[in-house]
Residue, then its C-alpha position, 0 to 999 in steps of 0.5 A: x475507479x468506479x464504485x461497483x455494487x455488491x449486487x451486480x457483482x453476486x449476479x455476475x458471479x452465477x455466469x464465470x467471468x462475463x456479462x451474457x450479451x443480450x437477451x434471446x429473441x426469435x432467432x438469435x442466438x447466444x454469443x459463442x464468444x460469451x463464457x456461460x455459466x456452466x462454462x470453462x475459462x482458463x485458470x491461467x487466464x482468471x489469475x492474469x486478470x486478479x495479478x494484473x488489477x491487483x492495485x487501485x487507483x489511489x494506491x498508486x505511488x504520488x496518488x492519493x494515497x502517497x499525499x494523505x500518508x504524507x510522503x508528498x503534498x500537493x503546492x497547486x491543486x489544480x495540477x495535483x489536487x488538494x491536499x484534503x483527506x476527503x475519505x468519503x465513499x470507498x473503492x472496493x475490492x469486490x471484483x477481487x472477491x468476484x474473480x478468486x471465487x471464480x479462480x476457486x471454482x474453475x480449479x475444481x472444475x477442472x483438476x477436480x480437486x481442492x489441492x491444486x496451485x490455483x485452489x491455493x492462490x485462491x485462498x490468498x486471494x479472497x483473504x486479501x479481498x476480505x482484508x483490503x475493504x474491512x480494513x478500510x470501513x469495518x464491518x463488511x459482506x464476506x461470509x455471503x459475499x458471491x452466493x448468487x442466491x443472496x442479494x442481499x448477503x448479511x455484514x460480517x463482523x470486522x473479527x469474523x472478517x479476519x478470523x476467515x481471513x486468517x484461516x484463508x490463508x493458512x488454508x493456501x500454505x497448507x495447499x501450497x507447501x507439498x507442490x513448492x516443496x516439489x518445485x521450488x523454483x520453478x514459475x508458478x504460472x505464465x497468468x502471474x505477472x509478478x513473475x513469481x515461483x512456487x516457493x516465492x508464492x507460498x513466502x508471499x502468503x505467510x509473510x502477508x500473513x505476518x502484516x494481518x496479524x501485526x496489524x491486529x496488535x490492538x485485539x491480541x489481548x481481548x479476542x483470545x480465539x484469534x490466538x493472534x500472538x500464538x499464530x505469529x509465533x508459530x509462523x516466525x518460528x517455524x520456517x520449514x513450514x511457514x516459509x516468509x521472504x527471505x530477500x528482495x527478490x521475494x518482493x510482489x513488484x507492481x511493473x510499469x511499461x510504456x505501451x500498456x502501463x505508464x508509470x505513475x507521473x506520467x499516467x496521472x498527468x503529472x509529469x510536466x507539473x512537478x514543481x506543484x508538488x513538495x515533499x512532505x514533512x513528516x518524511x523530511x523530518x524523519x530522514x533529515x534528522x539521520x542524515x538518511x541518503x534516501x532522501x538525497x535519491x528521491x528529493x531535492x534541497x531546497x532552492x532557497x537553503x542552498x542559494x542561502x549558503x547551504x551546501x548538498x552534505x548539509x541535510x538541514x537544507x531539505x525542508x518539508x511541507x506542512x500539511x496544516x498550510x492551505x493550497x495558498x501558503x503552500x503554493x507561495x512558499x513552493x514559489x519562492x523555493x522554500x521545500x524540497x521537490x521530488x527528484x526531477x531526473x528520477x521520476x519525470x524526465x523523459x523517456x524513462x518517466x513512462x515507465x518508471x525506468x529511473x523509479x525505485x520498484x514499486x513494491x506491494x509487498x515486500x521483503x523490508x516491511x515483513x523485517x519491521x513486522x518481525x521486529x515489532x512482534x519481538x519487540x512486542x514479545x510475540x515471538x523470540x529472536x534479535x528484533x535489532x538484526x530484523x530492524x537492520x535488515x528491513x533498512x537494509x533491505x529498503x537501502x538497496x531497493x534503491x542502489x545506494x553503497x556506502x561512498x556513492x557520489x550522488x548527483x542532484x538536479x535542478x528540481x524546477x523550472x525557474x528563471x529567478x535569478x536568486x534561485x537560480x543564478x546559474x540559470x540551470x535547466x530541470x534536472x541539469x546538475x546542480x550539485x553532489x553529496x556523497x553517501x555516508x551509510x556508516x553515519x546514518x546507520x549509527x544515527x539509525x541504531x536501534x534503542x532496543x525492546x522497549x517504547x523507543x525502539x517501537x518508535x524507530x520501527x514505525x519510523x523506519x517502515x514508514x521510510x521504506x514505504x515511500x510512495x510504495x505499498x498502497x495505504x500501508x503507511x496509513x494503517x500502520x501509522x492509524x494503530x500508531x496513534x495513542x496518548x502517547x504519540x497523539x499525532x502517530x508515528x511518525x508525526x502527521x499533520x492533523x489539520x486546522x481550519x482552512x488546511x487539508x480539510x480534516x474533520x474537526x482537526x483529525x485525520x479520518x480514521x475510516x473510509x465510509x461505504x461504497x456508495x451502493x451498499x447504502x441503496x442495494x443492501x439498505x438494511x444490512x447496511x444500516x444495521x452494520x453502521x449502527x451497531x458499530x457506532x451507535x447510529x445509522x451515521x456513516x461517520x469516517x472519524x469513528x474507530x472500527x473494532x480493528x483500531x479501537 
């Protein structure tokens, strides 16, 4: 996605939705197709655009995102890219920001009021705005970010950032909640495309809500105004008035279709190349290690460990690629058939791959990870409740996003397209079966079975939401496990790869603890950029392996 300026966009804000074409000269006139600035564009339509290009680029599943949070690697960086952690200029959310303050205003506008649907959405909105691009590079425009008398708006700190956000949105479940309570079913609007109701809007809110103030668990002792412990306390324990997901069907599920919008494989030009990406280690091992069957739905054996001897119910036969490799080892090893691939059938064969009709949904926010955030906060003692019943609902909830029951007898396809006769000695075409194992959730659900309150069963929660997140939910993954790293767990929970020299090209042997600025900050906003860099780190140096205040 192209990087946009702050201040093209604050100009764009003065006239709704578009550009004016042109300038007026002699006799031509304004183009009546062209919202003005004093102009009315449908609500409805403002929220199709904001559900619609909600996901970036690289939140895409298999995009950089899935391959920097490890879930898969790339064997062949030609096909699908390296591997490095290259968090150079960030994308930015501006035209989230730019779109809700429009939504904000034409629901004034036209229902003349500040308690309507898309007032509320609004909030959400310009919170999730606000949250996405602070959370990336730290301090940020937002207080003045869309006044179009300020091109040049002023950075926020990362705690005010979050503060307004934090207000944002219990602002939208206080508009929210009487227009739910009186039409809780029914559709929130046909400009939604995740297709959701009142109630469900309003769950999405405060359970979004709920990942914010978890993801603030570093600042909840020294920012007593944030009152981040007392807010999720209040939320989980009052659900009459803070109602979160209560189910799957809860899920804000990015859809795919062939026509408009082709699955992930195939819209990156990935589907034929799918032998140039293994699964990585850190899934591998957080799965194999419990006999998880996730692992038999989304990936392969190795080819080598089953024409070894190993059989498909002997999950050792699954390995993962280590991030610490080059391109060259890894490719070598991929050749020889020494890791496990993506499920071939699942996410490449064709027709299904142009939609994803085979894939898992691709979840933004679901109902599995507001179980683990519930969890974390018991185990933390944020709020009261059984943190191993929300554990076990998370995994069972992550479980069924992907069909799987107990005795199931799973088929595994041959994963590439290899005439080796060690390999493949049967011959076997891509994706024609090459074995089965058979589902055992009582085994893995005692491998899985929660240690309890204390440092161990935190561990099991970051693993376990780690899992549930594969190739889903943007760069989740990632800012859990960034807040995960401490003396005690150096390389994170799970454990990531961190790089050596000649590797995935981290800085000075550590994966990136931020993005740098959108590029136009540093030539549009020159002075409230440079002031914003120094007095977070120090020096006018846009450093990607600093800590902002959120992860300090």
């Amino acid at each position: 996605m192209k990087i946009k300026s702050f201040v093209p966009l604050a100009l764009l804000l003065t006239i709704g939705m578009a550009f004016i074409s042109g300038c007026q000269k002699g006799d031509l006139i304004d183009n009546p197709n062209v919202a003005t600035s004093s102009g009315t564009i449908p609500a409805s339509l403002l929220l199709n655009h904001l559900t619609a290009t909600l996901i970036r680029s690289d939140e895409q599943p298999f995009s950089m995102s899935s391959k920097n949070e490890q879930f898969v690697l790339s064997n062949y960086a030609y096909y699908w890219g390296n591997n490095s952690y290259g968090f150079s200029n960030s994308e930015t959310s501006y035209d989230i920001l730019k779109y809700a303050i429009a939504l904000q205003t034409q629901a004034t506008k036209q229902l003349g009021n500040t308690t309507n649907k898309y007032y509320a959405i609004a909030q959400f909105f310009k919170a999730y705005a606000g949250v996405w691009l602070t959370q990336r590079v730290g301090d940020i425009p937002f207080s003045q970010a869309g006044d179009p008398t300020i091109l040049q708006p002023k950075y926020d700190t990362q705690h005010d950032v979050y503060k307004s956000a934090l207000a944002l949105l219990d602002n939208a479940n206080t508009i929210i909640a009487p227009l739910a309570a009186a039409n809780p079913n029914g559709a929130f609007d046909t400009g939604d495309i995740f297709g959701l109701t009142y109630l469900q809007w309003q769950k999405v809110i405060n359970s979004y809500r709920l990942r914010v103030l978890i993801s603030l668990q570093k600042r909840a002792v020294d920012n007593a105004d944030l009152n981040i412990v007392q807010q999720f306390n209040t939320i989980v324990s009052n659900p009459t008035t803070y109602p979160i997901m209560t189910s799957n069907a809860d899920n804000v599920v990015y859809k795919y279709n062939q026509a408009f919008n082709t699955y992930a494989t195939y819209s990156q030009g990935l589907q034929p190349y799918d032998n140039f990406g293994s699964m990585g280690l850190p899934f591998i091992t957080a799965t194999s290690s419990t006999q998880d069957p996730r692992l038999a739905v989304v990936a392969t054996p190795s080819p080598s460990q089953i024409a070894g001897g190993k059989t498909f119910s002997d999950f050792t036969a699954w390995v993962g690629a280590d991030d610490n490799q080059t391109i060259a080892v890894l490719n070598s090893n991929a050749a020889a058939g020494q890791y496990s691939y993506l499920n071939f059938n699942r996410y490449f064969s064709l027709p299904a791959a142009y939609s994803g009709a085979n894939a898992e949904p691709f979840i933004f926010i679901g109902y599995a990870e507001l179980c683990f955030n519930v969890a974390e906060g018991i185990n933390r003692g944020w709020t009261t409740g059984s943190s191993s019943t929300w554990y076990n609902n998370g995994i069972s909830a992550s479980l069924s996003t992907y069909g799987i029951t107990n005795g199931e007898v799973l088929t595994i396809g041959y994963p590439i397209a290899t005439t080796n006769p060690t390999l493949n000695p049967h011959q076997l075409a891509q994706g024609a079966a090459w074995g089965t194992t058979t589902v055992n959730l009582p085994q893995f659900l005692a491998n899985v079975a929660y240690a309890g309150d204390n440092t161990n069963g935190l561990a099991q929660i970051f693993t376990q939401r780690y899992v549930a997140m594969f190739c889903n939910s943007g760069w989740e993954s990632f800012y859990q496990w960034r807040r995960s790293v401490s003396t005690t767990y150096p390389n994170g929970i799970p454990t990531w790869s961190q790089g050596v020299a000649g590797s995935i090209g981290t800085q000075s042997g550590l994966i990136p603890r931020r993005w740098q600025y959108p590029s136009a900050e540093s030539t549009s906003n020159t002075a409230n950029y440079n002031a914003a860099l120094t007095s977070q780190f120090g020096s006018a140096t846009d450093d990607v392996s600093k800590d902002t205040w959120l992860t300090k």
